[in-house]
N, C-alpha and C positions, 0 to 999 in steps of 0.2 A: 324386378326379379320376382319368380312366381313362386311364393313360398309353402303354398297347397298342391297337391294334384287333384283335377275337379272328380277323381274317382273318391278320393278321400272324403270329400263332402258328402257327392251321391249317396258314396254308403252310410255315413250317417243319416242323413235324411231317410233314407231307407226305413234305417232300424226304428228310428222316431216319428214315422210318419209323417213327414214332411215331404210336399210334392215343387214338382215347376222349379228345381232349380235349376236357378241363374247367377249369373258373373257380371255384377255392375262395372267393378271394372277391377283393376287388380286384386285380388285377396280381399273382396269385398264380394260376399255372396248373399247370397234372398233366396227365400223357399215360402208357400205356402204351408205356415204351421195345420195340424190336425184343426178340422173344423173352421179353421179361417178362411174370409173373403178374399184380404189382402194380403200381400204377400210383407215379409220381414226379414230384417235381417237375420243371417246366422249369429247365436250371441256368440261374443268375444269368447265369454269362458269355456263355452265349446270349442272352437277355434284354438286356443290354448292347449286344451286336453286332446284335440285329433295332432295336435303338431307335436305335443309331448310323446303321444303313440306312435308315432308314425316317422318321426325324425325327420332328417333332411332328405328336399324332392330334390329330382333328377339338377337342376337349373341349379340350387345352392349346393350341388356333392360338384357340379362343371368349375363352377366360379372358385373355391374352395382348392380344386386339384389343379386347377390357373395359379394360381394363388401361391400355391405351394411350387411348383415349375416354374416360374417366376425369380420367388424366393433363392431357389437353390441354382438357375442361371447367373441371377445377379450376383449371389456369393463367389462363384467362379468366377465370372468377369473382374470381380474385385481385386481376387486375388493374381489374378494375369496381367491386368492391364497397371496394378498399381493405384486404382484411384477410388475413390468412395463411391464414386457419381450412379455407378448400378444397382447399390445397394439402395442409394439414396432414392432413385426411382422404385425400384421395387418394394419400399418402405412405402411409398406413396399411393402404388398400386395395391397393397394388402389394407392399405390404412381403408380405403375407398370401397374396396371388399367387404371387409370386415364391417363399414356402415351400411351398406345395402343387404347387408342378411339381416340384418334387423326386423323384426319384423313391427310394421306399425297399427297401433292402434288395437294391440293387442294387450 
């Protein structure tokens, strides 16, 4: 799941002078700091404070309102068919949600 939008970053780099960025690979980005050869990572506490600004991207507001459609299917089913078993899924599918928003390494 893609917990940035690569605009998010751009514009920080922007403002801080930081060029060339790139996406190592998920939620893992590198820029040429001010004055540097090589290129580095974005730190974490930045990363932190743009996600704190900036809230949930497009990918976790989909999975989130899945989540919740889900949630309130399987309530109904529950109560129609008489049996736990939809809920019980849809418990499993929010549980599985809920650990992939997470964001790691942050």
């Amino acid at each position: 799941m893609k917990h940035f939008h690569d605009e998010w970053i751009q514009e920080w780099c922007d403002q801080n002078g930081w060029t060339d960025l790139f996406r190592e690979r998920c939620n893992h980005y590198w820029a040429f700091p001010p004055g540097a050869v090589m290129p580095e990572p974005i730190p974490n506490k930045v990363l932190r404070l743009i996600k704190a600004e900036k809230g949930l991207s497009s990918d976790e507001q989909i999975w989130l309102t899945t989540a919740i459609v889900v949630s309130a299917i399987a309530l109904i089913s529950t109560y129609l068919f008489m049996s736990p078993m939809p809920i019980v899924l849809a418990f499993a599918f929010d549980a599985i949600t809920v650990g992939q928003l997470e964001v790691e390494g942050i």
